[in-house]
C-alpha positions as CSV (number, residue, x, y, z in Angstrom):
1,X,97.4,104.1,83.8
2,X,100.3,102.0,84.3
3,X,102.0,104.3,85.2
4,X,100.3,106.4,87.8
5,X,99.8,102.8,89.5
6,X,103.8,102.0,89.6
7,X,104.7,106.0,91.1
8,X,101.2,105.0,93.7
9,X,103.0,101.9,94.9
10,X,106.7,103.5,95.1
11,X,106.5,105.1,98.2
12,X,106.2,101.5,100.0
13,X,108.8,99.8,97.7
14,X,110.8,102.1,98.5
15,X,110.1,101.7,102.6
16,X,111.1,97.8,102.0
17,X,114.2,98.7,100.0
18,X,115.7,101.1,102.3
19,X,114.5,99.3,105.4
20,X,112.7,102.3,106.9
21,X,110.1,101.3,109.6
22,X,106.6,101.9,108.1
23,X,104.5,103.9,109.9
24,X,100.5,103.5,110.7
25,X,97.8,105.5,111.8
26,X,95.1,103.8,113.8
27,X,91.6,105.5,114.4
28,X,91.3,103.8,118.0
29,X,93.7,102.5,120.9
30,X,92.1,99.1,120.3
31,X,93.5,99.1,116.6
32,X,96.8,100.7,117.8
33,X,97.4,97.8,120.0
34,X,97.2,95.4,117.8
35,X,98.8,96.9,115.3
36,X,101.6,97.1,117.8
37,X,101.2,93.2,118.4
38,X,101.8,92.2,115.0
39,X,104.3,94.5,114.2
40,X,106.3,94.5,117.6
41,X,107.8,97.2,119.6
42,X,110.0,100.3,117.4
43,X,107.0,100.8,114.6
44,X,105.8,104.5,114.3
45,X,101.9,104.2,115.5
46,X,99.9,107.5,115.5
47,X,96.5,107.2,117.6
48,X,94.0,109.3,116.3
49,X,91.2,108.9,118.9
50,X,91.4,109.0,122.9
51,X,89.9,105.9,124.2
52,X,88.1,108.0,126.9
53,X,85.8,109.6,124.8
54,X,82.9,109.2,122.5
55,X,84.0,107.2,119.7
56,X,81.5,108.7,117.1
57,X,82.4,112.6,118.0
58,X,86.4,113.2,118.0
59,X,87.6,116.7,118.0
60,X,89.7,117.3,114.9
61,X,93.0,118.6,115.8
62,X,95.2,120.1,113.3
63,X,98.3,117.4,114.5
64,X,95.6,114.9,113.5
65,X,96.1,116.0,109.9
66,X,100.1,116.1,110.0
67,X,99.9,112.4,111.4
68,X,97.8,111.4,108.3
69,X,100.3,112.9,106.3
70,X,103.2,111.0,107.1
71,X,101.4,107.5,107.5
72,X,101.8,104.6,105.3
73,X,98.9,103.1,106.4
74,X,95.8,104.1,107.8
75,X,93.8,101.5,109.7
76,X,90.2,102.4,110.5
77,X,87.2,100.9,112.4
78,X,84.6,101.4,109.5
79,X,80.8,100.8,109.1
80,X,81.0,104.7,109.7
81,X,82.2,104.8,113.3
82,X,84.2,107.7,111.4
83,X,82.0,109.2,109.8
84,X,81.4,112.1,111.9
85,X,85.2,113.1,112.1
86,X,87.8,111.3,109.8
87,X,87.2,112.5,106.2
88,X,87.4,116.3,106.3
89,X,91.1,115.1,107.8
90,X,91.6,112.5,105.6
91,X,91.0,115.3,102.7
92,X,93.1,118.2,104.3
93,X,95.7,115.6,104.6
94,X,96.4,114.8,101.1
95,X,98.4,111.6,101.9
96,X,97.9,109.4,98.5
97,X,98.5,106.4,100.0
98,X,95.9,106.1,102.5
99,X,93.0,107.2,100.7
100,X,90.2,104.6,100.6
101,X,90.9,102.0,97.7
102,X,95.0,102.4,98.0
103,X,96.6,99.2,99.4
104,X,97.6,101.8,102.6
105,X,94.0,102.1,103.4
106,X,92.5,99.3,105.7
107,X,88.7,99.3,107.1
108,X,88.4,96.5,109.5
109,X,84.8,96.3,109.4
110,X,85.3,94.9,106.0
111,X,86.4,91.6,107.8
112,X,84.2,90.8,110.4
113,X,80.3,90.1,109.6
114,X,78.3,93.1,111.2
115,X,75.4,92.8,113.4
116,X,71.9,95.5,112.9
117,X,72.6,96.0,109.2
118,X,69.3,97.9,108.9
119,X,67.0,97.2,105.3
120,X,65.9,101.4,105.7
121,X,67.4,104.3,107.3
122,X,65.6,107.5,108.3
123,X,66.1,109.9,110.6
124,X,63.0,108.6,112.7
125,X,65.3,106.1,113.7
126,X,67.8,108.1,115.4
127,X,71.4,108.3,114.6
128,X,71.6,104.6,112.8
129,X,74.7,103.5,111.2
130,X,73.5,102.4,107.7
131,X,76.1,99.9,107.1
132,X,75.1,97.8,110.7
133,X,76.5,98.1,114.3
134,X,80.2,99.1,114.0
135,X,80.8,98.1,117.8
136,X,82.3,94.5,116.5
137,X,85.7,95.2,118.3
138,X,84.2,94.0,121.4
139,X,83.5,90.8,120.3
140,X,87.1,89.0,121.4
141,X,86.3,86.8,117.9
142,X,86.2,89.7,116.0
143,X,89.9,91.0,117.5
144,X,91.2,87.5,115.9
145,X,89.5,88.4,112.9
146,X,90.9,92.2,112.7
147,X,94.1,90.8,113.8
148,X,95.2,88.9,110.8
149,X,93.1,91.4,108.0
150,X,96.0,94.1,109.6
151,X,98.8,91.1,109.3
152,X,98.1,90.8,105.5
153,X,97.9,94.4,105.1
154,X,101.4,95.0,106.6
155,X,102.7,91.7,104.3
156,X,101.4,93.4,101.4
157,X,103.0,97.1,102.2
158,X,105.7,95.9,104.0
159,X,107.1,92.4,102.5
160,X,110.6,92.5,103.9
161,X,109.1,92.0,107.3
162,X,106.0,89.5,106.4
163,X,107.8,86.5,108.2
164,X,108.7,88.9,111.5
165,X,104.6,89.9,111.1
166,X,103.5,86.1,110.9
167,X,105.0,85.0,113.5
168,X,104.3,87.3,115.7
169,X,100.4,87.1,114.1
170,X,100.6,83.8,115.2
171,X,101.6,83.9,118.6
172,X,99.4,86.5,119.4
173,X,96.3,84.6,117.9
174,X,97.8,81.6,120.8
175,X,97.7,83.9,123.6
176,X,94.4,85.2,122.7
177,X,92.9,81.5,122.2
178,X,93.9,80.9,125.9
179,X,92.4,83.8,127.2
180,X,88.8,83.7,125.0
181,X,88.8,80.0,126.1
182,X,88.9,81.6,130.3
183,X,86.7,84.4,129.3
184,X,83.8,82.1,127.8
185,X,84.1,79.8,131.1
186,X,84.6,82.9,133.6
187,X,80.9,84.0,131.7
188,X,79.4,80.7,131.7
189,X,76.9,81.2,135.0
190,X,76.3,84.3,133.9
191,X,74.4,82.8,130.2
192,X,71.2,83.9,129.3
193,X,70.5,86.7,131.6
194,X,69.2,89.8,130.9
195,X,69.7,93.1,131.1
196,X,69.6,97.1,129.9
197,X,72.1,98.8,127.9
198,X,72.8,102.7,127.3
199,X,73.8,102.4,124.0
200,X,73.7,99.3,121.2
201,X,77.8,99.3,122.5
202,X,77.8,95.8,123.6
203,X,75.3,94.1,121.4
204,X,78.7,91.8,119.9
205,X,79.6,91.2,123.0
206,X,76.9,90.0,124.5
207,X,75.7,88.1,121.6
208,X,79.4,86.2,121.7
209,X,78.6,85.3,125.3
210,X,74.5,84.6,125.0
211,X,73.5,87.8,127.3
212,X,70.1,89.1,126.2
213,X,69.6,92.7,125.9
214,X,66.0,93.7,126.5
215,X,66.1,97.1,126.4
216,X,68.2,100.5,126.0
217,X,68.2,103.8,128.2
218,X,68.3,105.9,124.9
219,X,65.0,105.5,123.2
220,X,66.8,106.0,119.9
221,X,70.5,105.9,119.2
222,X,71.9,109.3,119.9
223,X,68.5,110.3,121.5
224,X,68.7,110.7,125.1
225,X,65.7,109.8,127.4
226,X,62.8,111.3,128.6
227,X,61.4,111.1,131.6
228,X,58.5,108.8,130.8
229,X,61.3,106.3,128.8
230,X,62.5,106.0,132.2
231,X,59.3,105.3,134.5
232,X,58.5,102.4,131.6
233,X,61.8,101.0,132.1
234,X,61.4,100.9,135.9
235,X,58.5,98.7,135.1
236,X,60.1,96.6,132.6
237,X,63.1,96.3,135.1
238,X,60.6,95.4,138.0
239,X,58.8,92.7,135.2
240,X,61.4,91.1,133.2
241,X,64.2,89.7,135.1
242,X,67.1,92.0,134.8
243,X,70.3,91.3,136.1
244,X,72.5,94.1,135.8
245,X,72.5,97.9,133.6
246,X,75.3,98.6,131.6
247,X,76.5,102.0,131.4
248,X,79.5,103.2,128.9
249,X,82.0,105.7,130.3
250,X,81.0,108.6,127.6
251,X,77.3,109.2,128.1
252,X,75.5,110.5,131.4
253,X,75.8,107.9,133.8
254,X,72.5,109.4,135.7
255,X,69.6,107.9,134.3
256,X,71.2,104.4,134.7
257,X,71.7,105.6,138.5
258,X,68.3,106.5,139.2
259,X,67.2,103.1,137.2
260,X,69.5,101.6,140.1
261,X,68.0,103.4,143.2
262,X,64.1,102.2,141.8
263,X,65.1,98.6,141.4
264,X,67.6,97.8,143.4
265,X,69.6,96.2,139.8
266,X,73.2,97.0,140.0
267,X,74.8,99.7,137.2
268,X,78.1,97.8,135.2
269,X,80.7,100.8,134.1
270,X,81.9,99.1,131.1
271,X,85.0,100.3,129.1
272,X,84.6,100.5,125.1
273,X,88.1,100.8,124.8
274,X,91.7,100.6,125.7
275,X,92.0,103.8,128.1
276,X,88.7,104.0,128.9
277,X,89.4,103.5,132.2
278,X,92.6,102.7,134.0
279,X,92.0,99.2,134.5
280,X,91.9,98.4,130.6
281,X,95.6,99.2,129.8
282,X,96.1,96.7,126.3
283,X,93.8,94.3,124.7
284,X,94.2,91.4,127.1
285,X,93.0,94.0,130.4
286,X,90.4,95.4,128.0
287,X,88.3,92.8,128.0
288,X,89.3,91.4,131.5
289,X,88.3,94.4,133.1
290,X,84.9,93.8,131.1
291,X,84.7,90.2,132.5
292,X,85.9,91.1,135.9
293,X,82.7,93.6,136.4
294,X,80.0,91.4,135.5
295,X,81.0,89.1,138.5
296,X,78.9,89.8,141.4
């Protein structure tokens, strides 16, 4: 056993020793950004995902699989936001050092405390995620959070370069600061008010900046609306105070456009993630364009 845990670990001794830049795949333009901010400009980072689409339901591509073979490390959202498209890739890849329980595997949501961690799942409920709402990325605490669990996983693979990684941890985690501090004030007048979601996609968000939502479009996760879901939502609309409808860039933006035209309350396009749309071109513009369309 000894053994077979030295030849594991040789291939990223070997990547300090020689100096070789270490190369990571990231399931999300979110997570390749900050890997990119830790590790600076000139690493290798393969993007699996576009940041346009439906995070749940990525095509597999076959360069998908040849990326996963030549990473080092493979850096994934978790709480099964992959569930539906990663592991028949991870398994035709055959890399050894990214497989789940190697020190080149990294799930994020294994750092961050998740929101909607159901007690029961069945498929009444639609398509829940067993293991809680994996949408935590869009929580700016969370990025902090993510942030330094990918700092000590590049330490640990890459030791060599832990000091470079640090510091550059560290001065991203100041930036950040500055900007969560202007975020919470830009968001201050808006505390407290309601409104209607597509999709849970912005529960952490609004929880980090005490928006209530009081209702979503889909009936069920996954499930798309019927007809009579929508009348009742007129009249909770027309009842409860809403301030705005949130719509993701992914799903049918119709019924959120009729809920508009009935109530006169105004239908927020927000981005999930970097690419999404043209505005949200890093982390910092991600959640600034998220910010900047909430203001009336």
């Amino acid at each position: 056993m000894r053994k077979i845990i030295l030849l594991i670990g040789l291939p990223f001794l070997l990547v300090s020793l020689l100096g070789a830049k270490i190369r990571v795949a990231a399931t999300y333009p979110v997570i390749g950004v900050m890997v990119e901010q830790i590790t600076g400009p000139g690493t290798e980072i393969m993007v699996l995902a576009d940041g346009r689409l439906d995070p749940h339901t990525i095509l597999p591509r076959p360069s998908l699989i040849a990326d996963l073979q030549r990473a080092d490390l493979l850096i994934i959202n978790g709480a099964q936001l992959e569930i539906g498209w990663l592991p028949p890739l991870l398994s035709q890849a055959n890399n050894p050092r990214i497989q789940p329980g190697q020190n080149g595997f990294l799930d994020l949501s294994r750092h961050v405390t998740l929101m909607d961690v159901p007690t029961a799942v069945s498929r009444d409920q639609g398509d829940v995620h067993p293991d809680g709402n994996p949408h935590f990325l869009l929580d700016p605490e969370n990025i902090a959070l993510a942030a330094a669990a990918i700092c000590r996983s590049l330490c640990q693979l890459d030791p060599a370069e832990a000091v470079r990684y640090r510091a550059n941890l560290a001065d991203f985690q100041g930036r950040w600061q500055k900007a969560n501090a202007q975020w919470q004030k830009d968001m201050e007048p808006l505390k407290n008010k309601n409104g209607i979601v597509y999709h849970r996609l912005f529960d952490y968000f609004f929880k980090r900046f005490a928006l209530n939502i009081i209702a979503t479009i889909e009936p069920l996760p996954g499930i798309p609306p019927s007809a009579r879901h929508i009348s009742n939502l007129v009249d909770l609309i027309a009842n409860s105070g809403v301030s705005f409808i949130v719509q993701d860039v992914y799903h049918s933006s119709k019924p959120a456009r009729f809920l508009a035209e009935k109530t006169g309350v105004r239908v927020l396009q927000l981005p999930h993630d970097i690419g999404a749309v043209p505005e949200a071109r890093d982390l910092f513009s991600l959640f600034s364009t998220i910010i900047q369309r909430f203001k009336p």
